[in-house]
RORO-598113 format. One line per field, with one value per residue (C-alpha): residue number from 1; residue in three letters; chain; x, y, z. Coordinates in nm, 2 decimals, decimal comma. Each point is the difference from the previous one (the first is absolute). Example, Ala and Ser with C-alpha at 12.3 -4.5 7.8 and 13.67 -1.06 7.14 Angstrom:
REM residues 2
n = (1 2)
res = (ALA SER)
chain = (A A)
px = (1,23 0,14)
py = (-0,45 0,34)
pz = (0,78 -0,07)
//
This chain:
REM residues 525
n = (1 2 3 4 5 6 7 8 9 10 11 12 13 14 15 16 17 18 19 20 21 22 23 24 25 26 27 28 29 30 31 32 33 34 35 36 37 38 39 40 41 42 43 44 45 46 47 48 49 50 51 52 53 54 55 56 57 58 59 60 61 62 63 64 65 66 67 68 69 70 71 72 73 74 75 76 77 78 79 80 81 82 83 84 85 86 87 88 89 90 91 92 93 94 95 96 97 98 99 100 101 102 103 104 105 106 107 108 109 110 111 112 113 114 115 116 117 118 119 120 121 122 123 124 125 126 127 128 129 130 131 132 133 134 135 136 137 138 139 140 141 142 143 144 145 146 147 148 149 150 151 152 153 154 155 156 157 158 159 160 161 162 163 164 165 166 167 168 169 170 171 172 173 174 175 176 177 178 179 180 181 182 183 184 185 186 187 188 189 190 191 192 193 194 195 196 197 198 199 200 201 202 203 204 205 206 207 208 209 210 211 212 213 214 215 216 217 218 219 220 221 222 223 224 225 226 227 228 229 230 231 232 233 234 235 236 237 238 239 240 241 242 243 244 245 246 247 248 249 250 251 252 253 254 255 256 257 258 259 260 261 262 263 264 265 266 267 268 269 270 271 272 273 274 275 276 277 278 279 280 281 282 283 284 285 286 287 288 289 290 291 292 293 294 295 296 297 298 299 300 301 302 303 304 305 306 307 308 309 310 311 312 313 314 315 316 317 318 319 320 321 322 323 324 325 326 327 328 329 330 331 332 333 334 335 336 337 338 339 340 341 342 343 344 345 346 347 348 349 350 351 352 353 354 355 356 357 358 359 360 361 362 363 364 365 366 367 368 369 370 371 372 373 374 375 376 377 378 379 380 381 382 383 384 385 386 387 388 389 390 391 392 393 394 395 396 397 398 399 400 401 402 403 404 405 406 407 408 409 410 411 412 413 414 415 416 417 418 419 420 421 422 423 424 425 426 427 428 429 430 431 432 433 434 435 436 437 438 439 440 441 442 443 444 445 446 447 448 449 450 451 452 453 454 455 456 457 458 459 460 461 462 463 464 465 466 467 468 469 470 471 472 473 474 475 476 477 478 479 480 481 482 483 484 485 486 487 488 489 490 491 492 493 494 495 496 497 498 499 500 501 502 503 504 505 506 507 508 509 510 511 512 513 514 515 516 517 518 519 520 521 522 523 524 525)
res = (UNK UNK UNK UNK UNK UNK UNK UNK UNK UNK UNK UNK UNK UNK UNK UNK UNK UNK UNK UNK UNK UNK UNK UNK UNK UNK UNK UNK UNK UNK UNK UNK UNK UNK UNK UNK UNK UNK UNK UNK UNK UNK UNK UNK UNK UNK UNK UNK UNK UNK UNK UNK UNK UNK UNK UNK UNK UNK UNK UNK UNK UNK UNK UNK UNK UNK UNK UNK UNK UNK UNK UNK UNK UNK UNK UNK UNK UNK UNK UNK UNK UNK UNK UNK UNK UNK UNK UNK UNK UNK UNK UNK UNK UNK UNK UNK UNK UNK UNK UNK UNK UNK UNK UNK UNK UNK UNK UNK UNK UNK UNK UNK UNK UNK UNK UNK UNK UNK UNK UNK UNK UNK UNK UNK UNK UNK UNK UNK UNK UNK UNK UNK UNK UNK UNK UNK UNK UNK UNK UNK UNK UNK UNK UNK UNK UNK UNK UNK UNK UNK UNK UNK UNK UNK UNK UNK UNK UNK UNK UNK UNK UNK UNK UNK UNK UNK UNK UNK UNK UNK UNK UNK UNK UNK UNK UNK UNK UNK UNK UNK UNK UNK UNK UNK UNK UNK UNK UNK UNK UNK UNK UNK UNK UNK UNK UNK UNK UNK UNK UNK UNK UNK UNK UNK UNK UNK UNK UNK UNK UNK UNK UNK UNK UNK UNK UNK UNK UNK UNK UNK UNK UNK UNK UNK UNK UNK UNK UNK UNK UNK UNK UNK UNK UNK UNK UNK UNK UNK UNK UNK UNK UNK UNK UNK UNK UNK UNK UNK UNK UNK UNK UNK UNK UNK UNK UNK UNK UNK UNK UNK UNK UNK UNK UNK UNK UNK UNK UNK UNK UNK UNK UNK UNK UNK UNK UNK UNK UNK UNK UNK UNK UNK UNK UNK UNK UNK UNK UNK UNK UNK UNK UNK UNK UNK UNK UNK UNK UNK UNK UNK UNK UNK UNK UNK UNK UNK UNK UNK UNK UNK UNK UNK UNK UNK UNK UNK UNK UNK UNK UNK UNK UNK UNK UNK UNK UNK UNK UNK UNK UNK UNK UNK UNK UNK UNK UNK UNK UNK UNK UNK UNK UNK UNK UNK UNK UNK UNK UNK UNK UNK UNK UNK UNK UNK UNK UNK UNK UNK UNK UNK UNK UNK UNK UNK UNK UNK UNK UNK UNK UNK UNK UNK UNK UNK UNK UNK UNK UNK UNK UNK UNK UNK UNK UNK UNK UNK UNK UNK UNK UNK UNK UNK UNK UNK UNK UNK UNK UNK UNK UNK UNK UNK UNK UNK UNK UNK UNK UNK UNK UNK UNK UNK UNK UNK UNK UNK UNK UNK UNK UNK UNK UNK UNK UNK UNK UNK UNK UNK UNK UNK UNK UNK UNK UNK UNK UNK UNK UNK UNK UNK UNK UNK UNK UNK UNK UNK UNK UNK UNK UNK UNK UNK UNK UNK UNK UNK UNK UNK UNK UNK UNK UNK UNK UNK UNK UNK UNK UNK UNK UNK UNK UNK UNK UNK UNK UNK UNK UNK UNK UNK UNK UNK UNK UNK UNK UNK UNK UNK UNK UNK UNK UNK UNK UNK UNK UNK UNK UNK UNK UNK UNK UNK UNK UNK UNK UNK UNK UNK UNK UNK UNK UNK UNK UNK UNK UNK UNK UNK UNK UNK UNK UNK UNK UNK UNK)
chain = (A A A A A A A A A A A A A A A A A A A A A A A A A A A A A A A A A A A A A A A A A A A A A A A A A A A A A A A A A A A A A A A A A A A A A A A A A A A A A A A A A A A A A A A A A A A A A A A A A A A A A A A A A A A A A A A A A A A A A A A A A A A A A A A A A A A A A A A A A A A A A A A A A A A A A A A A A A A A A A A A A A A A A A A A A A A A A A A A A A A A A A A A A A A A A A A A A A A A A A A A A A A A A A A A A A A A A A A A A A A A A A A A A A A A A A A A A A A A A A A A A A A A A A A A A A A A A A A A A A A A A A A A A A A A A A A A A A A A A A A A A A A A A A A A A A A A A A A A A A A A A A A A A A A A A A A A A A A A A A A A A A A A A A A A A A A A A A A A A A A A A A A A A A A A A A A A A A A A A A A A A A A A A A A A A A A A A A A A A A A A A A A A A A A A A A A A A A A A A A A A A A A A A A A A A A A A A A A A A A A A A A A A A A A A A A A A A A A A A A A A A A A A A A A A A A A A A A A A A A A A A A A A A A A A A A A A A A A A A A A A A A A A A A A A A A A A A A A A A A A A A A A A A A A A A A A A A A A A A A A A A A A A A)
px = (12,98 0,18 -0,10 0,02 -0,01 -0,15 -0,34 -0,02 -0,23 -0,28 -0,11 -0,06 0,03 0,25 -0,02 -0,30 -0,35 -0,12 -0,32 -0,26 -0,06 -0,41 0,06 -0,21 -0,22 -0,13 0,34 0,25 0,15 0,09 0,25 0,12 0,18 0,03 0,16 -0,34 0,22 0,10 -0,30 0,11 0,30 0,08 0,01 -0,34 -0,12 0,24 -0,14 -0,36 0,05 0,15 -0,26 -0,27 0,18 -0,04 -0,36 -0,07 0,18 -0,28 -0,25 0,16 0,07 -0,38 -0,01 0,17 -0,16 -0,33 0,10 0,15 -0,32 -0,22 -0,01 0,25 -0,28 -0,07 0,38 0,13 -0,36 0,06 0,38 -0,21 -0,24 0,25 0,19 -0,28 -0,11 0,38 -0,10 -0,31 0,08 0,27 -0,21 -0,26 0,24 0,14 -0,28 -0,19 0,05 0,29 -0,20 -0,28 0,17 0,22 -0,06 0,08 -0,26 -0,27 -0,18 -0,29 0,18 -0,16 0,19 0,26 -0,03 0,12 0,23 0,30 -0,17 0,19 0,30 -0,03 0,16 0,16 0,37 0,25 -0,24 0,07 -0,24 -0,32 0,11 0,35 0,21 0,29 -0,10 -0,11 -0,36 0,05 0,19 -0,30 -0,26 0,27 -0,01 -0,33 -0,10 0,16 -0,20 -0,35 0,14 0,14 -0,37 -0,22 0,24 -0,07 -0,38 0,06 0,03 -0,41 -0,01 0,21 -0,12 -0,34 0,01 0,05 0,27 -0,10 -0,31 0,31 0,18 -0,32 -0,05 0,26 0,00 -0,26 0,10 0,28 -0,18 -0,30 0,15 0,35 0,04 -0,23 0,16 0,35 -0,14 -0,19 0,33 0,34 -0,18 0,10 -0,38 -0,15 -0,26 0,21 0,32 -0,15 -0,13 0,29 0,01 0,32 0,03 0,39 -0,04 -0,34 -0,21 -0,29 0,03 0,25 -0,12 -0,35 -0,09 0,16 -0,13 -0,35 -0,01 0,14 -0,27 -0,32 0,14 0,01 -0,34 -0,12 0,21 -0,14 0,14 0,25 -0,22 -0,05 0,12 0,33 0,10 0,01 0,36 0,14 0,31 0,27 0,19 0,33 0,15 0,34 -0,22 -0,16 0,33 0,18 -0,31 -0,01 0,43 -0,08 -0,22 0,16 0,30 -0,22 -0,20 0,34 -0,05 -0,35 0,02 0,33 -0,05 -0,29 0,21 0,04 0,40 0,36 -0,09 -0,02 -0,37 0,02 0,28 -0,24 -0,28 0,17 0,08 -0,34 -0,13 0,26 -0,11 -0,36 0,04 0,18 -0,18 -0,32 0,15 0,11 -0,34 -0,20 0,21 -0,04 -0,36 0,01 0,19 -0,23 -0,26 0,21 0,34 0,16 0,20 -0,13 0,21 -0,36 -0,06 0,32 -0,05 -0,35 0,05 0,35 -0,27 -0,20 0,31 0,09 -0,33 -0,06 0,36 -0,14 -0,18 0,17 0,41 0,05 -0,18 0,01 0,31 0,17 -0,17 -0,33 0,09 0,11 -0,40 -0,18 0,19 -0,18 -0,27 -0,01 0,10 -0,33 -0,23 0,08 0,05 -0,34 -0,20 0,05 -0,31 -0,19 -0,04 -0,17 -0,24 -0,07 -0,03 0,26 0,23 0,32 0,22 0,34 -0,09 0,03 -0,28 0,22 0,34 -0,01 -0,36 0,01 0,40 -0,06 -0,28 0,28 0,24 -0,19 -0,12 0,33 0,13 -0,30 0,20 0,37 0,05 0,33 0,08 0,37 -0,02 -0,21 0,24 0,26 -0,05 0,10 -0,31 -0,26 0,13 -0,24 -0,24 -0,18 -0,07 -0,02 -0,26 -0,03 0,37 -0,02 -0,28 -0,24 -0,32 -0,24 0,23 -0,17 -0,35 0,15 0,16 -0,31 -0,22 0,25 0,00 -0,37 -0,03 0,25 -0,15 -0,34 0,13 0,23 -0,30 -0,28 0,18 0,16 -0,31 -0,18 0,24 0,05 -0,39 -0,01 0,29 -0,16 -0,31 0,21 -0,12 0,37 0,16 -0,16 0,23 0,00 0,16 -0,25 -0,02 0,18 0,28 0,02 0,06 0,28 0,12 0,07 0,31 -0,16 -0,32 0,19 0,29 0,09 0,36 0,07 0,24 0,11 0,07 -0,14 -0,31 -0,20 -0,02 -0,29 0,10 -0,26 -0,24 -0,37 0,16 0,05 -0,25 -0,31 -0,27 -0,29 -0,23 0,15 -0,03 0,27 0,27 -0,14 0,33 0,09 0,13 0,22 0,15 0,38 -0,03 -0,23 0,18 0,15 -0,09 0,16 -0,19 0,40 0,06 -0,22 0,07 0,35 -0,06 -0,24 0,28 -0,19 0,18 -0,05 0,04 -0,29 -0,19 0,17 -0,30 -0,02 0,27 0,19 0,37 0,14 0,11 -0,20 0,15 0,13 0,07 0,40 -0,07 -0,22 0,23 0,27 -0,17 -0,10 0,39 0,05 -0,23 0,13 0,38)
py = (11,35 -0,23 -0,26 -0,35 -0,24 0,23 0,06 0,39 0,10 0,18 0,12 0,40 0,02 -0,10 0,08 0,20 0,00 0,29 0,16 -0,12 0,22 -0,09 -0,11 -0,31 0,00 -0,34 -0,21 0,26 -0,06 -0,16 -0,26 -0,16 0,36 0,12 -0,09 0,00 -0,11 0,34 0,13 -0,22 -0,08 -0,40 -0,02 0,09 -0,21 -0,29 0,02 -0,03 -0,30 -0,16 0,13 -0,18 -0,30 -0,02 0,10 -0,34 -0,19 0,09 -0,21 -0,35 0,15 0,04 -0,35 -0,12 0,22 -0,14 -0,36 0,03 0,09 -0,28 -0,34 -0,20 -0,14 0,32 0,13 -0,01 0,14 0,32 0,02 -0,10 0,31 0,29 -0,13 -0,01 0,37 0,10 -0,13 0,12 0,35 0,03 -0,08 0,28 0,25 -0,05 -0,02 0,33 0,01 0,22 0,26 -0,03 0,11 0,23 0,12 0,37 0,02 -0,06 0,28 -0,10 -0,05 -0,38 -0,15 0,02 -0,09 -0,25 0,22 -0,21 -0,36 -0,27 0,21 0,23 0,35 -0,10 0,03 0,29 0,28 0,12 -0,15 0,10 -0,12 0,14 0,20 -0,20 -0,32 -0,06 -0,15 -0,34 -0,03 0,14 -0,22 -0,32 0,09 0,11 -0,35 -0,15 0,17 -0,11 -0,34 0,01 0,15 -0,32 -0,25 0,16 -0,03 -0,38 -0,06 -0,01 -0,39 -0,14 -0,34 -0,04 0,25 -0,10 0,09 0,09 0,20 0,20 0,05 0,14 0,25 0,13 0,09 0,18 0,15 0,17 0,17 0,11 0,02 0,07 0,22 0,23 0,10 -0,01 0,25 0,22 -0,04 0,08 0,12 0,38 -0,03 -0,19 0,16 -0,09 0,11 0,37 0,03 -0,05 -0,40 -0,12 -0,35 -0,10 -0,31 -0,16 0,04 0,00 -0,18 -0,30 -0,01 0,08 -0,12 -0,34 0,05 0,03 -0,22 -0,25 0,04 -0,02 -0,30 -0,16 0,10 -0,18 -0,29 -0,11 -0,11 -0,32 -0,30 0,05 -0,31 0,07 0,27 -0,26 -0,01 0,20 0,20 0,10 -0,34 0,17 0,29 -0,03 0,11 0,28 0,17 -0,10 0,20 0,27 0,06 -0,01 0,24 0,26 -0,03 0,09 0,26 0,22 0,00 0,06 0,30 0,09 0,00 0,25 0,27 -0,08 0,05 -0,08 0,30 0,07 -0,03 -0,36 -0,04 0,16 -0,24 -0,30 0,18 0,05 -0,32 -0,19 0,17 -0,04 -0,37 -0,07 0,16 -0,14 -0,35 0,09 0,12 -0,30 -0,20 0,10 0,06 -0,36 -0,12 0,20 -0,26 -0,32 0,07 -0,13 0,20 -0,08 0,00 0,02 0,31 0,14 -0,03 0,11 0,29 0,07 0,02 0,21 0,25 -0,05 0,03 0,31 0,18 -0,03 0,29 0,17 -0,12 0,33 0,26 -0,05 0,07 -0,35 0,13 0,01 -0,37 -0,12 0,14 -0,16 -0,33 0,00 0,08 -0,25 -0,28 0,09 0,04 -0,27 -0,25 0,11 0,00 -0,37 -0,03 0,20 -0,26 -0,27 0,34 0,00 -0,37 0,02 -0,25 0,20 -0,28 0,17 0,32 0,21 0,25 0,05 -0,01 0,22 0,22 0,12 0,03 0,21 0,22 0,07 0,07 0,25 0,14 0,11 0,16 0,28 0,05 -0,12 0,11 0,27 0,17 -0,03 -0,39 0,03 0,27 -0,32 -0,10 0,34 0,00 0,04 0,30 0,26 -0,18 -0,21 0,18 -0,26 -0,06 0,15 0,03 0,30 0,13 -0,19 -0,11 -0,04 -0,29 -0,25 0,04 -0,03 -0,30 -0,17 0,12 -0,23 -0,30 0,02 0,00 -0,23 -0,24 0,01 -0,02 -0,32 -0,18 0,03 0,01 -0,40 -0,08 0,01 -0,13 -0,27 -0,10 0,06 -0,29 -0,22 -0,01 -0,06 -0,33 -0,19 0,27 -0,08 0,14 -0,31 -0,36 -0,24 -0,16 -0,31 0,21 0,25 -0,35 -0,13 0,33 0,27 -0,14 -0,34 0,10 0,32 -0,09 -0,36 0,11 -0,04 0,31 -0,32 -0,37 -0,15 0,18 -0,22 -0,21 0,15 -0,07 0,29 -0,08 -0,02 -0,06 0,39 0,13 -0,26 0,06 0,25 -0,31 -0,19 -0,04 0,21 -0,19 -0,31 -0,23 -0,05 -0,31 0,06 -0,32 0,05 -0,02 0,31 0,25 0,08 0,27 -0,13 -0,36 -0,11 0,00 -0,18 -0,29 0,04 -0,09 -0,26 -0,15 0,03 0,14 0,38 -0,06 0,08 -0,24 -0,26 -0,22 -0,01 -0,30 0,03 0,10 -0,18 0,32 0,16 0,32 0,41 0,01 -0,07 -0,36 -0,07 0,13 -0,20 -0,31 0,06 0,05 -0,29 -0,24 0,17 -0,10)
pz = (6,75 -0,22 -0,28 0,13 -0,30 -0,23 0,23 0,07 0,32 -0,06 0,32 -0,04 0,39 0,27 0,37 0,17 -0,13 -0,26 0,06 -0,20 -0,30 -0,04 -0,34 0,01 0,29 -0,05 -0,04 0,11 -0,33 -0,32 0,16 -0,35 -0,08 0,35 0,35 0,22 0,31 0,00 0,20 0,29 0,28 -0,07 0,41 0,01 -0,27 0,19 0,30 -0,13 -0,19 0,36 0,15 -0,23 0,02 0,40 -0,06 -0,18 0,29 0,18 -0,19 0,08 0,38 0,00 -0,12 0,26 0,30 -0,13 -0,02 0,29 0,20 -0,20 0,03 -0,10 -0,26 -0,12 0,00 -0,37 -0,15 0,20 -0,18 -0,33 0,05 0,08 -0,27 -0,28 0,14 -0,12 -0,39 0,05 0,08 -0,25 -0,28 0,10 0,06 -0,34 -0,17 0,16 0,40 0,01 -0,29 0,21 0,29 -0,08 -0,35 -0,01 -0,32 0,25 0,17 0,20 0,28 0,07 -0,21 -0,30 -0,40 -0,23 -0,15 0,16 -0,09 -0,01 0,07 -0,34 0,07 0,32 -0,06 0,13 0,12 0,35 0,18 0,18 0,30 0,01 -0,27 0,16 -0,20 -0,35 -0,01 -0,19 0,36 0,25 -0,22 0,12 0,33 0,06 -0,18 0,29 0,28 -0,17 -0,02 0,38 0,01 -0,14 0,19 0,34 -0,09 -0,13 0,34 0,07 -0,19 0,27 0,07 -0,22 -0,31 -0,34 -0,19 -0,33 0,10 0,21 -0,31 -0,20 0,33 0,00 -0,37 0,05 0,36 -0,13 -0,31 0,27 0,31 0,04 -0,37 0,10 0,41 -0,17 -0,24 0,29 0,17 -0,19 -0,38 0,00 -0,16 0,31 0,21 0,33 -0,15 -0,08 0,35 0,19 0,09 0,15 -0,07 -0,05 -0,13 0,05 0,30 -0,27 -0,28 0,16 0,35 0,04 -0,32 0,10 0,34 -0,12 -0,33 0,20 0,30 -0,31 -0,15 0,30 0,04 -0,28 0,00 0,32 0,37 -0,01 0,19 0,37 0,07 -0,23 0,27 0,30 0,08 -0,28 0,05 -0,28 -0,16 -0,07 0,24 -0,15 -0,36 0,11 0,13 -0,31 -0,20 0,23 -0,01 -0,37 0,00 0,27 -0,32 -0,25 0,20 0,00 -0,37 0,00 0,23 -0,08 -0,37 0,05 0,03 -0,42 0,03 0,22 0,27 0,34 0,03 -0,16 0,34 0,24 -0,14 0,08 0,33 0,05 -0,10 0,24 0,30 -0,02 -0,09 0,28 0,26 -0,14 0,03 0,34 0,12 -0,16 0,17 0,35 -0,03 -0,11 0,32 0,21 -0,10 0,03 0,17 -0,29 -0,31 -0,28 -0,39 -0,20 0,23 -0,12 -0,34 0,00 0,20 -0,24 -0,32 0,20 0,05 -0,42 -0,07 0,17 -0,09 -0,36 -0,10 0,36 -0,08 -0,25 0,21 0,36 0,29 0,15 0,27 -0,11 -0,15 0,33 0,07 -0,27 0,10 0,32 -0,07 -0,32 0,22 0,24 -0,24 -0,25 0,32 0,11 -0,36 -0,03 0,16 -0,20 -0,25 0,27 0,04 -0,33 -0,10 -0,26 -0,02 -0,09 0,07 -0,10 0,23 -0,31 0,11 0,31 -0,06 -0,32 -0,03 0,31 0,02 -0,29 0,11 0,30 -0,19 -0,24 0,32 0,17 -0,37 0,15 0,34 -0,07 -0,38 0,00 -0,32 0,10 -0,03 -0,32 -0,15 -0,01 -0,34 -0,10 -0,27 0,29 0,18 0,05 -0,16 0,26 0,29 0,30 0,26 0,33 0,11 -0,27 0,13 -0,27 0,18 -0,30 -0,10 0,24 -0,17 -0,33 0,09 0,16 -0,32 -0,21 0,28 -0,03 -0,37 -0,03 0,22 -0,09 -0,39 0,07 0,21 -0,23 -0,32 0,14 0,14 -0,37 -0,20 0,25 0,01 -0,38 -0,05 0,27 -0,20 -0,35 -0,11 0,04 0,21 0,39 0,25 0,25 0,00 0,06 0,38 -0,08 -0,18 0,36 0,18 -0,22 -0,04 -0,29 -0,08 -0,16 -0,16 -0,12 -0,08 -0,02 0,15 0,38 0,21 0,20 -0,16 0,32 -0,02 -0,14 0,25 0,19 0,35 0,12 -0,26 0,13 0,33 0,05 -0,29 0,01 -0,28 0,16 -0,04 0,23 0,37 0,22 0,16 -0,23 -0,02 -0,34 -0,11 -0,34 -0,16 -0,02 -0,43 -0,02 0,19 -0,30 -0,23 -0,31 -0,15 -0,10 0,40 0,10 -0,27 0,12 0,34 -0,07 -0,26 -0,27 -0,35 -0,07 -0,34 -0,26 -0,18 0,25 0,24 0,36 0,05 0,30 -0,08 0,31 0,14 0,22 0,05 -0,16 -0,41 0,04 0,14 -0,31 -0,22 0,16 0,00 -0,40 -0,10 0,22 -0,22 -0,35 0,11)
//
């Protein structure tokens, strides 16, 4: 290669990867003398880094799916807490979530080390997860998942949890709860990994253990007000298929990507996971018009989750048939657990229990009767080394895969459940809004910012949600001035000036902020 203006390149390598030599097992090298990209094919490394960027799409798609399916009072604090799980997560996970998870210096098989701590010797090693990528690359991606992880689980607050409590949860969720199952999981040193779990890319550790955190902080939060639920029904349709698209795009990274490089098991994954989306979405839906002879788009979407929900620890080991299967089935099931929640008396208001813990138990399930070698063998790292479920003749699979559902479900549950009640007790940190802050909605007391500029006019306010103290079907009578949830609003339609320090002289315009100012510039001219 020539000299361009005097720079000579220094690269040691060009074209495909060397083997690695072993010479630093912690780094994969000394990358100030050597060429560590050497180890790797740039196509694979590419298609990772895409791949991690569609996984983050998925935290404002939750966003939206969750505002969506609020209140229109309450929409813009459930963007707020899927986004503060993102900055959340990807503080822990540089500072010791990734090294707990997936340290190879840890051996007991729970959980990792702090060898890797705030990122230290995590550089151009082959990684545990793949030798196709470096690991400063898997520790990116993975990152992503956790924090994809923690926003699903956000989704428990909707309409009367506090926000900051949230933030300190899941903190502490991630360190206790989901560290621990990714370990079990997809750590060559994990307990699950050694005997013989197939989990593609997180039936345990992202679905169950959102599933169930999701279901105990619920628990302890509390039920929204009775009276709240009178009439309620999703404020946005249009957001919650907007969030769920976004999501179905970032999916296909998420499941694709688990296949760790550009291969024909990261193809069949997104194969996989296409076809049991949509026949989930297409079997919620007619259950749905069974019941009211009407199709319905939030049945699409939900049963669509289901599907991607499911195809994520099933999309890199199952046939399409057996997807086509699990979509089915997912879309029956998941329709069906909704319910299970009113059994319960747990108000898990964003269906999170049903849509992802028990989509996720399915789909760890059918990777015991539909996992084939030939489709794992894809990646061309895996072959021979997996040995598939029953369509190779590998019965003992479905009991290893229900010991890790169990222990991954019992783990997630309790472990949420304490740290939850342990918060909720934290002098400063209680979980719930007050009552007066449920009626005006998360969005005010929270926030002090509005999803809609209209919405602080509360046209359903106490007329649809009435304080438990009062009387049902007691008419309220609300003077126009203190429908507002901002003090400047009402001023501004009484005519009075919104400036401070200023007294309660009428301004001779009774009416929204631009008239005042009009009429100001109009007196200074």
């Amino acid at each position: 290669m020539a000299n361009v203006g005097g720079f000579s390149p220094s690269y040691s390598w060009v074209g495909k990867p060397t083997q690695f030599n072993g010479t630093n097992p912690l780094t994969g090298g000394d990358s100030s003398i050597e060429n560590l990209n050497q180890w790797f094919t740039a196509g694979d490394s590419a298609y990772i880094i895409v791949a991690s960027a569609m996984v983050v799409v998925m935290v404002p798609g939750l966003g939206f799916l969750y505002s969506g399916l609020a209140r229109r009072k309450s929409a813009l604090s459930m963007i707020f807490a899927c986004m503060g799980a993102l900055c959340v997560i990807t503080f822990q996970w540089y500072f010791w979530g990734y090294s707990l998870a997936f340290s190879a210096q840890g051996t007991s098989g729970f959980i990792g080390d702090l060898n890797h701590f705030g990122l230290i010797n995590t550089l151009g090693l082959p990684s545990g997860g793949s030798p196709l990528i470096p690991e400063l690359l898997y520790a990116f991606y993975q990152m992503q998942f956790c924090a994809v992880t923690a926003a699903i689980t956000a989704g428990a607050v909707a309409e009367r949890g506090r926000l900051m409590p949230l933030m300190v949860f899941i903190f502490f969720w991630a360190t206790l709860v989901y560290c621990p199952i990714a370990c079990w999981a997809w750590n060559a040193n994990g307990w699950a990994f050694k005997y013989g779990v197939m989990d593609y890319a997180g039936g345990g550790p992202v679905e169950i253990g959102s599933g169930m955190s999701a279901l105990a902080y619920s628990m302890v939060l509390g039920r929204r007000q009775e009276k709240m639920m009178v009439n309620f029904r999703p404020h946005n349709v249009s957001l919650i298929v907007l969030g769920t698209t976004l999501l179905w795009f970032g999916w296909l990274g998420f499941n694709g990507g688990s296949s760790f490089g550009a291969n024909l098991r990261a193809v069949m994954a997104c194969w996989n996971s296409n076809l049991c989306a949509v026949f989930a979405a297409a079997t919620w839906v007619l259950i749905d018009f069974r019941l009211a002879k009407k199709w319905s788009m939030v049945g699409w979407c939900s049963g669509a989750i289901s599907g991607l929900v499911a195809a994520t620890p099933a999309s890199g080991f199952i046939t399409p048939w057996g997807s086509i299967i699990l979509g089915v089935v997912t879309g029956v099931v998941s329709n069906y657990s909704t319910k299970i929640k009113y059994a319960l008396k747990i108000d898990d208001s964003m269906d999170v229990f049903a849509e992802h813990g028990m989509a996720g138990i399915l789909g760890l399930l059918a990777n015991a009767l539909f996992g084939a070698t030939y489709i794992i063998g894809l990646d061309g790292v895996n072959t021979g080394v997996i040995l598939g479920g029953w369509i190779n003749h590998r019965y003992k699979q479905l009991y290893i895969q229900i010991a890790y559902i169990l222990a991954a479900t019992g783990w997630s549950f309790v472990m949420s459940l304490i740290i939850a009640y342990l918060i909720n007790i934290t002098p400063g940190l209680h979980l719930r809004a007050s009552e007066e802050a449920e009626l005006l909605g998360m969005d005010e007391d929270q926030l002090g910012e509005y999803a809609y500029d209209y919405v602080e006019v509360r046209r359903d306010y106490l007329a649809w949600t009435p304080s438990r103290h009062e009387a049902p079907g007691e008419e309220q009578h609300i003077p126009q001035h203190e429908r507002h949830g901002i003090n400047e609003h009402s001023d501004m339609l009484n005519g009075k000036s919104t400036d401070e320090g200023d007294s309660d002289e009428h301004t001779g315009v009774g009416g929204d902020r631009h008239g005042v100012m009009a009429e100001k510039e109009l007196k200074n001219k």
